[in-house]
C-alpha positions as CSV (number, residue, x, y, z in Angstrom):
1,X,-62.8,24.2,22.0
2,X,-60.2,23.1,19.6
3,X,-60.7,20.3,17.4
4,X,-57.8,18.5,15.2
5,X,-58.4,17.2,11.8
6,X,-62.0,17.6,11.6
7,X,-62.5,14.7,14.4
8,X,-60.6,14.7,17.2
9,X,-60.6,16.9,20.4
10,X,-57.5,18.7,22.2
11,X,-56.1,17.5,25.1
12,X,-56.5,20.5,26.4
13,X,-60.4,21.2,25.6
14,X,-60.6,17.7,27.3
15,X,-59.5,18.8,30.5
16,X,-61.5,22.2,29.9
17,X,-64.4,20.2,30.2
18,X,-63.5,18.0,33.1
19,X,-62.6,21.0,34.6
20,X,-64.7,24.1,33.3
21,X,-62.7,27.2,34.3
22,X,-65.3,30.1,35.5
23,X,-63.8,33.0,33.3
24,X,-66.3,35.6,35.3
25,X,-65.1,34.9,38.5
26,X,-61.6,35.3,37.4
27,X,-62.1,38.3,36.3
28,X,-63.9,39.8,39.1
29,X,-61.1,38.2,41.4
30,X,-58.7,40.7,38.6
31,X,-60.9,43.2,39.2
32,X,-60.7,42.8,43.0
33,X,-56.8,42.9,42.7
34,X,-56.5,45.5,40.3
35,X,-55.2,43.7,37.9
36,X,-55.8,43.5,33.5
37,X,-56.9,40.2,33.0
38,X,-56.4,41.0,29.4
39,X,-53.0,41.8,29.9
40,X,-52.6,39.1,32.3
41,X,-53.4,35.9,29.6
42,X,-51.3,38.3,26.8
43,X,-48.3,38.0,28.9
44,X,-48.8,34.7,30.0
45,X,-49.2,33.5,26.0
46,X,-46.1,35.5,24.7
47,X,-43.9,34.2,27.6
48,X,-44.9,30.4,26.5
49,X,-44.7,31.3,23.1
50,X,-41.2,32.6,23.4
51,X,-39.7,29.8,26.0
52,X,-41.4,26.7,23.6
53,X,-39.5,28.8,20.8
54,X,-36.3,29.4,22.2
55,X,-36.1,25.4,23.6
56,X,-36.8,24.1,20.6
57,X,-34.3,26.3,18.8
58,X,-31.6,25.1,21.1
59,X,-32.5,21.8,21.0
60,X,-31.9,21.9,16.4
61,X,-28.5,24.0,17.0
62,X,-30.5,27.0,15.8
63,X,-30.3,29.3,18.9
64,X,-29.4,33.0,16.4
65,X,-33.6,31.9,15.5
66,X,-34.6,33.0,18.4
67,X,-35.6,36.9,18.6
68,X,-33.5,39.4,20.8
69,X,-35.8,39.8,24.2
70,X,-37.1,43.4,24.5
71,X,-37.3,43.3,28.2
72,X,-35.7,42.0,31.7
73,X,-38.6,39.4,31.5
74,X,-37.7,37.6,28.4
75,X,-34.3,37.8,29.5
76,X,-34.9,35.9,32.8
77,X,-36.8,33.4,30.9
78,X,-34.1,33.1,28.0
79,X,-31.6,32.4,30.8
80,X,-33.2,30.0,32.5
81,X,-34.2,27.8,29.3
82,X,-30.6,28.1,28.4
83,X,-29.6,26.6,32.0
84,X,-32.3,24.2,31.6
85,X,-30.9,23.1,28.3
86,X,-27.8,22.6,29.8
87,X,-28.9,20.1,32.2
88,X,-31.2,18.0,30.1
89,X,-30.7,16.8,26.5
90,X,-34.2,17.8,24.5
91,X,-35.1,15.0,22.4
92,X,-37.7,16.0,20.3
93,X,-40.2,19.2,20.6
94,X,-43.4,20.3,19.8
95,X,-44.7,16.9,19.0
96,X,-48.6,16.1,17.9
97,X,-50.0,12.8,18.9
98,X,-53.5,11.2,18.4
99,X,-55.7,8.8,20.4
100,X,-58.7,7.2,18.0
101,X,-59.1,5.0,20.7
102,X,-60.6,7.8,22.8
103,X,-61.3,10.9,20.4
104,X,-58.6,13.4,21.1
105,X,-55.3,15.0,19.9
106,X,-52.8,16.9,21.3
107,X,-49.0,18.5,20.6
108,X,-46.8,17.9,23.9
109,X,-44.1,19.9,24.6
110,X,-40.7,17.2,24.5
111,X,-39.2,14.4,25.3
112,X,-36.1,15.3,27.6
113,X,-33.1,12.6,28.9
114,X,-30.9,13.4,32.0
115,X,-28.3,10.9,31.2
116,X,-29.9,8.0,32.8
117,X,-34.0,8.8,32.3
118,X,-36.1,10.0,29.4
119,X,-39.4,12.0,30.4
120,X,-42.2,13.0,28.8
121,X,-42.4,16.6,29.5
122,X,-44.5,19.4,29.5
123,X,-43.0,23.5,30.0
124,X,-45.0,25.7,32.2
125,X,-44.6,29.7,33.1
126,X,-47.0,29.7,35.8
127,X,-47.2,33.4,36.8
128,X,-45.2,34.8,34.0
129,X,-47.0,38.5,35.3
130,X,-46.5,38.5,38.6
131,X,-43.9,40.5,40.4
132,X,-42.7,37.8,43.0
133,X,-41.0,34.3,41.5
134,X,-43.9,31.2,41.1
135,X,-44.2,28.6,44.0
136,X,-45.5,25.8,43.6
137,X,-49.5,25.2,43.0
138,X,-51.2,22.2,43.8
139,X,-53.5,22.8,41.6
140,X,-51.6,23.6,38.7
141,X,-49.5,20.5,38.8
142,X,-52.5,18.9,38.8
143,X,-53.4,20.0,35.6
144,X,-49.9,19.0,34.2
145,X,-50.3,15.8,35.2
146,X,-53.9,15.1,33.7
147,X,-52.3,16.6,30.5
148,X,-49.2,14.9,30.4
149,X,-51.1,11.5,30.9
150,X,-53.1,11.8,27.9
151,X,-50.3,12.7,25.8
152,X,-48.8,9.4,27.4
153,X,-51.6,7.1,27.0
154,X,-51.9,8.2,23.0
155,X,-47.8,6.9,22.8
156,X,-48.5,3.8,24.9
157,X,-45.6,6.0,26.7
158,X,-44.3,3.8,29.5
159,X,-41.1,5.8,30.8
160,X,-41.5,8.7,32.8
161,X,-43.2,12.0,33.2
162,X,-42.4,15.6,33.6
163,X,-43.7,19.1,34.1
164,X,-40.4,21.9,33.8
165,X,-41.8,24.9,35.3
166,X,-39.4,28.1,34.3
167,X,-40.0,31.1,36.5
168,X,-39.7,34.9,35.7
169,X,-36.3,34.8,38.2
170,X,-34.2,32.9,35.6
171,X,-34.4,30.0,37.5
172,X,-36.7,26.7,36.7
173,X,-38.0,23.8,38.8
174,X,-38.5,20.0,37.3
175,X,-40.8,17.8,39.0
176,X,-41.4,13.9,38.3
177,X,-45.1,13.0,38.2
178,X,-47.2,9.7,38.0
179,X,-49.0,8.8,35.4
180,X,-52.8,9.5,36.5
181,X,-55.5,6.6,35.4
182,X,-58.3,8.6,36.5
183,X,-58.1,11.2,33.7
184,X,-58.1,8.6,31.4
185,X,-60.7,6.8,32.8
186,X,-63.0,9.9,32.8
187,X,-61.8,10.3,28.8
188,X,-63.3,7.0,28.3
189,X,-66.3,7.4,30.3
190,X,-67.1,10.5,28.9
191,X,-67.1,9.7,25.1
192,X,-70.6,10.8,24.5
193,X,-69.9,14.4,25.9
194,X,-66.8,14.7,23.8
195,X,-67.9,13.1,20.6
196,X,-71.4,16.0,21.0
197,X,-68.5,18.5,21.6
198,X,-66.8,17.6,18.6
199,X,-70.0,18.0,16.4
200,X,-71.4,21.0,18.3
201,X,-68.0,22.3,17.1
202,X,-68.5,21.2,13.5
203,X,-71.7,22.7,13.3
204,X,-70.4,25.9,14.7
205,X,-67.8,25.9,12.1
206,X,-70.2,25.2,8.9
207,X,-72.6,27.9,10.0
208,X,-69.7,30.7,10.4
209,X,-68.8,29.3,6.7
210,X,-72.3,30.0,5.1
């Protein structure tokens, strides 16, 4: 659980507790595969890393920042963020926002504008490992829509939303979402499990300290 300034809780440890993921399971499902799970949530991390970096470089002029790719991988991802880039002017980057209202912080990806639109919008690499290109997942847009919507409730945003997933072909896919009341609605209902997380993670913190 991640926990901003002392007080508030991430977006994303929000939605880990409205949504525990079962970490044993996933790794006997690995297992059953035979696949590194390890190596799996590395990749998966580095890609991100690398296609947040690379995006927000483009977006300040300062492409030459962004480190040569050491692989075909990178390389498919580098070209489709530069396509993407193309396409949509990137606003603003790597943004923190906080909610006192309901406890919790969070850093969205950008703000993107297509000319006629602006979107609040989040970059995915769903499947960053696998061999085969990512379709789409149900489930996982889910997720980018519950994550999104807190992001937009903190900015009182009230234009739209967007989750940009870039896929280890080269190629990307952007999909417009709605803005989901229920997650917020569970935030807000929930504020006694997430203010308890919050000190449970304070606690935690002072005792590793003494």
């Amino acid at each position: 659980m991640r926990i901003y300034d002392g007080k508030y809780l991430s977006v994303t440890s929000i939605l880990e507790l409205k949504n525990p993921f079962n970490e044993e399971t996933y790794k006997k499902w690995c297992q059953k595969q035979g696949l590194d799970h390890e190596k799996i949530t590395k990749t998966s991390q580095i890609i991100g890393s690398k296609v947040s970096e690379h995006i927000e470089n483009l977006s300040h002029g300062l492409e030459w920042l962004t480190a040569p790719c050491t692989d075909y991988l990178e390389e498919a991802y580098k070209e489709g963020v530069e396509d993407f880039v193309g396409e949509y002017e990137v606003e603003a980057s790597e943004v923190e926002v906080v909610c006192e209202e309901l406890n919790y912080a969070g850093r969205f990806d950008g703000i993107i504008f297509d000319g006629k639109k602006r979107y609040l919008a989040d970059w995915k690499t769903y499947g960053a490992w696998k061999k085969e290109p990512y379709k789409r997942d149900s489930k996982k847009i889910k997720s980018a829509r519950e994550q999104l919507s807190l992001y937009a409730h903190a900015l009182d945003w009230e234009e739209g939303l967007a989750v940009v997933v870039f896929k280890n072909d080269g190629t990307w896919d952007f999909e417009e979402l709605e803005f989901d009341e229920d997650v917020v609605k569970w935030v807000r209902e929930n504020q006694e499990l997430i203010l308890s997380t919050i000190q449970n993670e304070k606690n935690k913190r002072l005792e590793e300290e003494v």
